[in-house]
C-alpha atoms as one frame of an Amber mdcrd trajectory, in Angstrom:
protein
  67.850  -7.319  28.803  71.550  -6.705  28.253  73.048  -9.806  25.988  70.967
 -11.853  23.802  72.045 -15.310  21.706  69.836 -16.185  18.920  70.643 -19.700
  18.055  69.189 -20.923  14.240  72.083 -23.205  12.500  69.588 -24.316   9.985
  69.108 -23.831   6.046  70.370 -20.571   4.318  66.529 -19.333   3.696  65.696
 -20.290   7.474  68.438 -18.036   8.812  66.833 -15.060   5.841  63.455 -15.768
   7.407  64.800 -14.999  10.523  65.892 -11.233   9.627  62.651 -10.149  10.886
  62.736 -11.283  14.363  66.262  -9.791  14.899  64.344  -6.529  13.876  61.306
  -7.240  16.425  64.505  -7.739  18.529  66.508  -4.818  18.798  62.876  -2.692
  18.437  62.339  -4.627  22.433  64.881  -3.943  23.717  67.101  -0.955  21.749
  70.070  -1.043  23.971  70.870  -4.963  23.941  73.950  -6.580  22.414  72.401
  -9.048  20.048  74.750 -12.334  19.180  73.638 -15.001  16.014  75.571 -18.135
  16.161  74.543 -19.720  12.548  76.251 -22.068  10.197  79.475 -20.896   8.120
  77.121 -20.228   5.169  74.462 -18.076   7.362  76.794 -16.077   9.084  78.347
 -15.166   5.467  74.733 -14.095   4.729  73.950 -12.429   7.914  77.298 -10.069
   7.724  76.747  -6.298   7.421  73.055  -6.729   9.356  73.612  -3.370  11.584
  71.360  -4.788  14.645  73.777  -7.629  15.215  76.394  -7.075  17.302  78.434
 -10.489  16.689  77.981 -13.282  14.711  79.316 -16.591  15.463  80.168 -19.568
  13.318  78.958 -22.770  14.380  80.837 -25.232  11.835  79.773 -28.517  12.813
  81.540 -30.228  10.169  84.784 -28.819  11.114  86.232 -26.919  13.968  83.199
 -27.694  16.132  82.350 -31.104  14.998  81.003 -33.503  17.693  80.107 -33.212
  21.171  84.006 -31.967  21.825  83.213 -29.320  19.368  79.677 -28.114  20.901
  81.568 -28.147  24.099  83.963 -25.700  23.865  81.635 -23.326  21.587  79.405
 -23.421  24.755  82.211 -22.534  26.605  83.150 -19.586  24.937  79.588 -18.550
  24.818  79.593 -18.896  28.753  82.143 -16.034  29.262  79.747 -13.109  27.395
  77.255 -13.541  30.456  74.090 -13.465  28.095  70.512 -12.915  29.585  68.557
 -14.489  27.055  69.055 -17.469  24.571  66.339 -17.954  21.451  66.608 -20.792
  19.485  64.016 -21.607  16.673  66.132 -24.773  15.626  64.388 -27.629  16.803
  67.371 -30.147  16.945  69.075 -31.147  19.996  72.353 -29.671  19.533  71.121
 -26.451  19.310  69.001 -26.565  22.607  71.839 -28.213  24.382  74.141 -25.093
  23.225  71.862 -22.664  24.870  71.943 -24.685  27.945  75.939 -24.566  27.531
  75.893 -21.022  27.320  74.827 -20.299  30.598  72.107 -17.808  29.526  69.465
 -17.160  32.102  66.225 -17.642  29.878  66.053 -20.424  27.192  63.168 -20.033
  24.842  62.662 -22.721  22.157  59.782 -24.341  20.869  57.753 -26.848  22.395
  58.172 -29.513  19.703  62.107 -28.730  19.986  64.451 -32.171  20.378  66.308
 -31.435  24.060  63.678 -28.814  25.252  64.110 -30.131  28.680  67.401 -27.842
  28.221  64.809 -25.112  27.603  63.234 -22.848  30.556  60.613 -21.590  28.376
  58.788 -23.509  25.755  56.595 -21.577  22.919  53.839 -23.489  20.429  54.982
 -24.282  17.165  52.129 -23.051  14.617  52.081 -25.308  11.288  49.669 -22.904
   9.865  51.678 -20.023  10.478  54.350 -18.640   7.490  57.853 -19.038   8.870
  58.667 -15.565   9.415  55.265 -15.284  11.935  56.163 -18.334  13.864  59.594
 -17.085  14.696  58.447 -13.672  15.754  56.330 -15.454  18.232  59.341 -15.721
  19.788  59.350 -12.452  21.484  56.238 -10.598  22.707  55.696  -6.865  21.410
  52.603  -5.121  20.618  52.621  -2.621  17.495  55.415  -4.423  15.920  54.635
  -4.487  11.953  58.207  -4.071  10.177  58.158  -8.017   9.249  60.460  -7.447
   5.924  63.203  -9.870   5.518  66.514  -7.566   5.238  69.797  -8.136   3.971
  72.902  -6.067   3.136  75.132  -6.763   0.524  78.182  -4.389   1.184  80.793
  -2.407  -1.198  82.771  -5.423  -2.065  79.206  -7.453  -3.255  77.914  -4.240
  -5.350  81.374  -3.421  -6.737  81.498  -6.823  -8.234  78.318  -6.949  -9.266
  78.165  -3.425 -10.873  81.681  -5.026 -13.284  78.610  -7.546 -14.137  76.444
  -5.064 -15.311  78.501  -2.994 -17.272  80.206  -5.955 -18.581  77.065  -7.282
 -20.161  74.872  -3.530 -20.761  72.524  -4.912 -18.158  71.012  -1.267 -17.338
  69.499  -1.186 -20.296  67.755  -4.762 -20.233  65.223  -6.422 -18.566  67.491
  -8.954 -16.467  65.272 -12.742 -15.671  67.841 -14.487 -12.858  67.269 -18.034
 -12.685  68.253 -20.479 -10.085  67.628 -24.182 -11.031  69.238 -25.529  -8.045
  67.659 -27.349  -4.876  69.513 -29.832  -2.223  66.328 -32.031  -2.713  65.628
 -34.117  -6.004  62.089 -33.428  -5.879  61.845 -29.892  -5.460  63.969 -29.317
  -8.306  62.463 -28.152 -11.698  64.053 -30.541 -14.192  66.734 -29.374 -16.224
  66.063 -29.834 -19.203  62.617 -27.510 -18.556  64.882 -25.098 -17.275  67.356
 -25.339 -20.593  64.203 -24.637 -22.581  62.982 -21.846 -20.375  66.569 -20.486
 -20.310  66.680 -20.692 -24.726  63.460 -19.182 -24.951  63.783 -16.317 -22.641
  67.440 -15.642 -24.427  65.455 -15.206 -27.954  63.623 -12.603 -26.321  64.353
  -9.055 -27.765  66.047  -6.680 -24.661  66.190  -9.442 -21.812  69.142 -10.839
 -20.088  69.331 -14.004 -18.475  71.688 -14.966 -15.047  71.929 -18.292 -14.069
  72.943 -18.352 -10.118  73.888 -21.435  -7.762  76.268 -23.258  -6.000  78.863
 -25.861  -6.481  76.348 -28.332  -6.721  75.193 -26.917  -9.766  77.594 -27.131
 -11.746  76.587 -30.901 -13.023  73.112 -29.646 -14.452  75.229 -29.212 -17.665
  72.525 -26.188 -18.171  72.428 -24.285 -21.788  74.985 -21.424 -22.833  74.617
 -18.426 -25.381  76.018 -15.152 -25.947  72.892 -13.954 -23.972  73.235 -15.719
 -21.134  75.418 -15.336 -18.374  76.448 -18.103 -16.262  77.257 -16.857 -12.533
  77.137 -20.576 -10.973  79.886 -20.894  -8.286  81.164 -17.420  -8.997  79.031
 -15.740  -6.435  78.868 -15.456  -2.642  75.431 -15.307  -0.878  75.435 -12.021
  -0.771  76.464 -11.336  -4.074  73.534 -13.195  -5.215  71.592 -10.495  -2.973
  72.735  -7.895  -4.869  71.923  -9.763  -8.095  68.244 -10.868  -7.054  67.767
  -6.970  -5.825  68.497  -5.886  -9.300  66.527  -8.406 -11.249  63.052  -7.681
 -12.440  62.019 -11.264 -12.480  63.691 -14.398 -10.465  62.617 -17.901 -11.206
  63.674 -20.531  -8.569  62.892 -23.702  -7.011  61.538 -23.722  -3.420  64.946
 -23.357  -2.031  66.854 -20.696  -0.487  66.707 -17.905  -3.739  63.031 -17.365
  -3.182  63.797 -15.962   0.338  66.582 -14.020  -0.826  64.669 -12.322  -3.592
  61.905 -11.728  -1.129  64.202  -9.453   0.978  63.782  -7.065  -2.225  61.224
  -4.931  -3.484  61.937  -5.168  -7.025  61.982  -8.802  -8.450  59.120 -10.334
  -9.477  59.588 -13.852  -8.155  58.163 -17.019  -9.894  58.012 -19.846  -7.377
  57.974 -23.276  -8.812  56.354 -25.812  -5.805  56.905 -29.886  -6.669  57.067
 -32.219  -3.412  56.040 -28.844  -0.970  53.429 -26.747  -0.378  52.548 -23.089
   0.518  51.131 -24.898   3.363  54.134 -26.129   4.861  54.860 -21.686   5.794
  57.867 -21.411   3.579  56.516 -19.715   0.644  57.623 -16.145  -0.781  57.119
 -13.634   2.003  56.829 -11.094  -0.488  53.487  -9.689  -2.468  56.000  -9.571
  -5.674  55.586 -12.979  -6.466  53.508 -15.876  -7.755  53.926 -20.285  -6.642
  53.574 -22.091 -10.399  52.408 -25.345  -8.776  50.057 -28.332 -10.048  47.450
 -27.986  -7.181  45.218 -30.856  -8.179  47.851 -33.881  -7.067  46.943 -35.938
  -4.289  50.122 -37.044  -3.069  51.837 -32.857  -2.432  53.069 -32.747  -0.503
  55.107 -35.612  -0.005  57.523 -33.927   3.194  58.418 -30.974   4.471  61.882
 -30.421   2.172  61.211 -33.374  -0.251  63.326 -35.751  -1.147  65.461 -37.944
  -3.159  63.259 -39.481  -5.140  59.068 -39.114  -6.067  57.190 -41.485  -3.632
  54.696 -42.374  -6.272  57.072 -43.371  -9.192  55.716 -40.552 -11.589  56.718
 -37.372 -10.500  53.861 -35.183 -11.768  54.566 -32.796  -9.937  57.175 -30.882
 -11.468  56.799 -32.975 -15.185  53.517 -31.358 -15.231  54.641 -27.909 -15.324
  55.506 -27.388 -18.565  58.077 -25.180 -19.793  56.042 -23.467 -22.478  53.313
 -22.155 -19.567  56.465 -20.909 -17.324  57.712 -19.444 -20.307  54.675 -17.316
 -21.099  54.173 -16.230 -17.542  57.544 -14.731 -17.610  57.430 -13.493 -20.833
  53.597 -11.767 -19.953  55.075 -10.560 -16.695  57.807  -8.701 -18.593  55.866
  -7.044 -21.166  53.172  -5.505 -18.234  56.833  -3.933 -16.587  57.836  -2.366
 -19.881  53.668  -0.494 -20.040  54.241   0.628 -16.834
């Protein structure tokens, strides 16, 4: 197997979850050229991963918007002569891309939309975590490396290392939070977070980073002299590097948990509203914990939430009280600075 497309233009933490399967991968077959055509934000994400050889922007918003646009990405994906597509994105565009690039074996899963462009079709386990289902993809006995991997390069530890010393960080316990989610319902509310964000600031020898996006920046979340606000000053993998030196990360379920879980050292404190473990897109990490109310009968309510609660009441994250994420953090803390 000479050339090999992976195909996955999905959400940032899908294309993290995928890290493992590009391992499983090159550990096949050790002499292939291995290609990734993601989204803009994934292949920002996926840059520095030494077992890719190329990675490809597919930026359907822009330069390869429409059926025009998926055209003449095919097209250029014809000329590199590839053996072997794999596409875990189930949505047409992506299976008709594989078919565009002229690779010999399509593999996609059998619930895929346009897996009649597909010459192989695999099962798509629900019970299975993310990262399992997608090394179904390739078949090879003894493989057990499954960690998620990313690399954050010079430029993303340079800038983060100014953070550091600009704020005595290396002598503090650092608590990153990330109180951002594309979906209403999976998102903590604010104003929990503002409390969280006070309380943890009061706290003798911790430090509290606050990362996000763009999107973020209307949560109108608290400020002190102990907090430092990194929203929409940070690329992807600059928020790598900051989750990697964080002892504890608190997030949504959104992309930060599977960032964090590329780490060994954060502890990671999952908070679950409209989803489910169930669902296979919980921490892949044993350094973490899901703060969820598990006695609702309506969670989950779909598989990335949604704009608004279904049932009108939103127990789900309401329920989850500041004070008790508070003194999990806090607890969690205190057993790092016995050890």
């Amino acid at each position: 197997m000479n050339k090999i497309l992976i195909i996955h233009t999905a959400f940032i933490g899908d294309i993290v979850l995928s890290t493992p399967l590009i391992k499983k991968i090159k550990t096949k077959y050790p002499e292939s050229r291995v290609t990734y055509v993601t989204t803009p934000s994934g292949a920002s994400l996926l840059k520095n991963n030494p077992m890719l050889d190329e990675v490809i922007s597919y930026d359907k918003r822009g330069e390869h918007k429409g059926l025009r646009g998926l055209y003449f990405l095919g097209k250029r994906l014809k000329y590199k002569g590839y053996d072997m597509a794999i596409v875990p994105h189930r949505y047409l565009r992506s299976s008709m891309l594989a078919w565009l690039s002229g690779a010999k074996e399509r593999i996609g899963y059998e619930n895929a939309g346009g897996k009649l462009f597909l010459t192989k079709k695999i099962p798509y386990d629900k019970s299975k975590h993310e990262v399992e289902k997608l090394l179904g993809f390739v078949d090879y006995d003894g493989f057990e490396d499954k960690k998620l991997e990313l690399y954050p390069g010079k430029t993303e530890k340079e800038k983060i290392d100014m953070v550091w010393d600009e704020h005595s960080l290396y002598s503090k316990k650092v608590v990153t939070i990330a109180p951002g989610s594309k979906w209403f319902t999976k998102m903590w509310p604010v104003e929990y977070f503002n409390e969280l964000i006070k309380r943890l600031s009061q706290l003798e020898g911790v430090a509290v980073v606050l990362i996000g996006g763009k999107d973020e920046l209307a949560l109108n979340l608290v400020e002190n002299e102990k907090i430092i606000n990194l929203i929409n000053k940070t690329s992807l993998l600059d928020v790598a590097e900051i989750a990697s030196r964080s002892d504890v990360v608190v997030t949504n379920d959104s992309s930060p948990i599977h960032i964090a879980s590329a780490f060994d050292k954060p502890y990671i404190f999952a908070i679950f509203g409209a989803t489910v473990r169930e669902l296979g897109f919980y921490p892949w990490s044993s350094n973490s914990e899901i703060i969820e109310d598990e006695n609702l009968y309506c969670r989950p309510c779909g598989l990335h939430g949604g704009e608004k609660c279904p049932e009108g009441h939103f127990r789900c994250m309401l329920d989850i009280k500041p004070e008790f994420v508070f003194e999990k953090v806090k607890s969690k803390l205190k057993m790092m600075e016995q050890k």
